[in-house]
C-alpha positions as CSV (number, residue, x, y, z in Angstrom):
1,X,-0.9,-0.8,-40.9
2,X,-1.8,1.8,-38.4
3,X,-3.8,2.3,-34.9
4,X,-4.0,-0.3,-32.4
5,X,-3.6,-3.8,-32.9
6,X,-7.0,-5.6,-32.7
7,X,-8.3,-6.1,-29.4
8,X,-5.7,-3.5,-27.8
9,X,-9.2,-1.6,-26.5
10,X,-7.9,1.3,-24.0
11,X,-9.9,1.5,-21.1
12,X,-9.8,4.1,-18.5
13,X,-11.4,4.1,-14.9
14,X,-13.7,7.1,-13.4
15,X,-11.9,8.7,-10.8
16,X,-13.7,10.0,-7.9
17,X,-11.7,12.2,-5.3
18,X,-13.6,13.1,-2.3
19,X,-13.5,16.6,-1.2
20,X,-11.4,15.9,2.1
21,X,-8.6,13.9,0.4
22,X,-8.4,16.6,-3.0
23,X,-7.9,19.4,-0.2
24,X,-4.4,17.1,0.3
25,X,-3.2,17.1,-3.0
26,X,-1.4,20.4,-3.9
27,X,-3.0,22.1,-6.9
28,X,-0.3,21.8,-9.3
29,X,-0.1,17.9,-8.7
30,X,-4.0,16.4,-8.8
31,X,-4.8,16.6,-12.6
32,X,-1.6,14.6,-12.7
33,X,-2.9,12.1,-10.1
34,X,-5.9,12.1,-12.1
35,X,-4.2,10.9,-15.4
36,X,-2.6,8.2,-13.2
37,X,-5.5,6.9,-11.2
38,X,-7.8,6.7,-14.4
39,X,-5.2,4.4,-15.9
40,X,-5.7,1.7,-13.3
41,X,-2.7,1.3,-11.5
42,X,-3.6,-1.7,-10.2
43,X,-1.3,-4.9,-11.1
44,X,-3.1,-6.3,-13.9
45,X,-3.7,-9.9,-11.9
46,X,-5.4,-8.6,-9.0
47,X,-8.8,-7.2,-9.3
48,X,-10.4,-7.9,-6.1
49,X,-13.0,-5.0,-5.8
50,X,-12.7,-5.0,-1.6
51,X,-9.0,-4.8,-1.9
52,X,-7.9,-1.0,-0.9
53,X,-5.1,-0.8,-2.9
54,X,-1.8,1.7,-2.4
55,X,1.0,3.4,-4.6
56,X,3.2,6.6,-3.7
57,X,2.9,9.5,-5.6
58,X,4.6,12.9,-5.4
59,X,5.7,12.5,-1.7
60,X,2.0,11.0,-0.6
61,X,0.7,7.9,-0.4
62,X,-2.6,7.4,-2.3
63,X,-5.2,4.8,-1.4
64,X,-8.0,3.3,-3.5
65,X,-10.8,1.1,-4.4
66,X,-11.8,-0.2,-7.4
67,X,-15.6,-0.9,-7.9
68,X,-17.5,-1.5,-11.2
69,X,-15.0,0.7,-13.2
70,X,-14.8,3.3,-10.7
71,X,-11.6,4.5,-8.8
72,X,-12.7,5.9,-5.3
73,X,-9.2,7.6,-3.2
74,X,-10.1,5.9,0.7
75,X,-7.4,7.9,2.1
76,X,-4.1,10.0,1.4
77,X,-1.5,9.9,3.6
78,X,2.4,11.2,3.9
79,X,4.2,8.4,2.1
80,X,6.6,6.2,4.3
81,X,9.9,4.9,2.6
82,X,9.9,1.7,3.2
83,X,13.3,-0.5,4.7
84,X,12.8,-3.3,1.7
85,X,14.8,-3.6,-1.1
């Protein structure tokens, strides 16, 4: 037995970056953002497509949408440690 097990479909999201957030990512980071954006980092039960969701990444803080299987960055920002454990 070899390859996926049935069902196990990988699907990958369309990752648009617009012009004014890429100029934020240093060049040796964004195809590496990229990679992780297009592999829906979203937690798997939430899939509201108004939600603007967040992660950190590479000292930033990356902001997104989700809408009919495409990723769109809202916003990048300097990420903020939070005081939570």
């Amino acid at each position: 037995m070899s390859g996926s097990p049935k069902g196990n479909v990988e699907h990958f999201l369309q990752v648009e970056i617009p012009e004014e957030w890429k100029a934020r990512i240093p060049e040796d980071k964004l195809t590496a953002l990229e990679g992780v954006l297009r592999e829906d980092p979203r937690p798997a039960y939430q899939k509201d497509p108004e939600r603007i969701y967040g992660m950190p990444f590479a000292g930033m803080d990356v902001h997104f949408q989700v809408k009919n299987g495409i990723l769109t960055v809202c916003e990048i920002t300097g990420y903020k440690k939070s005081d939570r454990i």
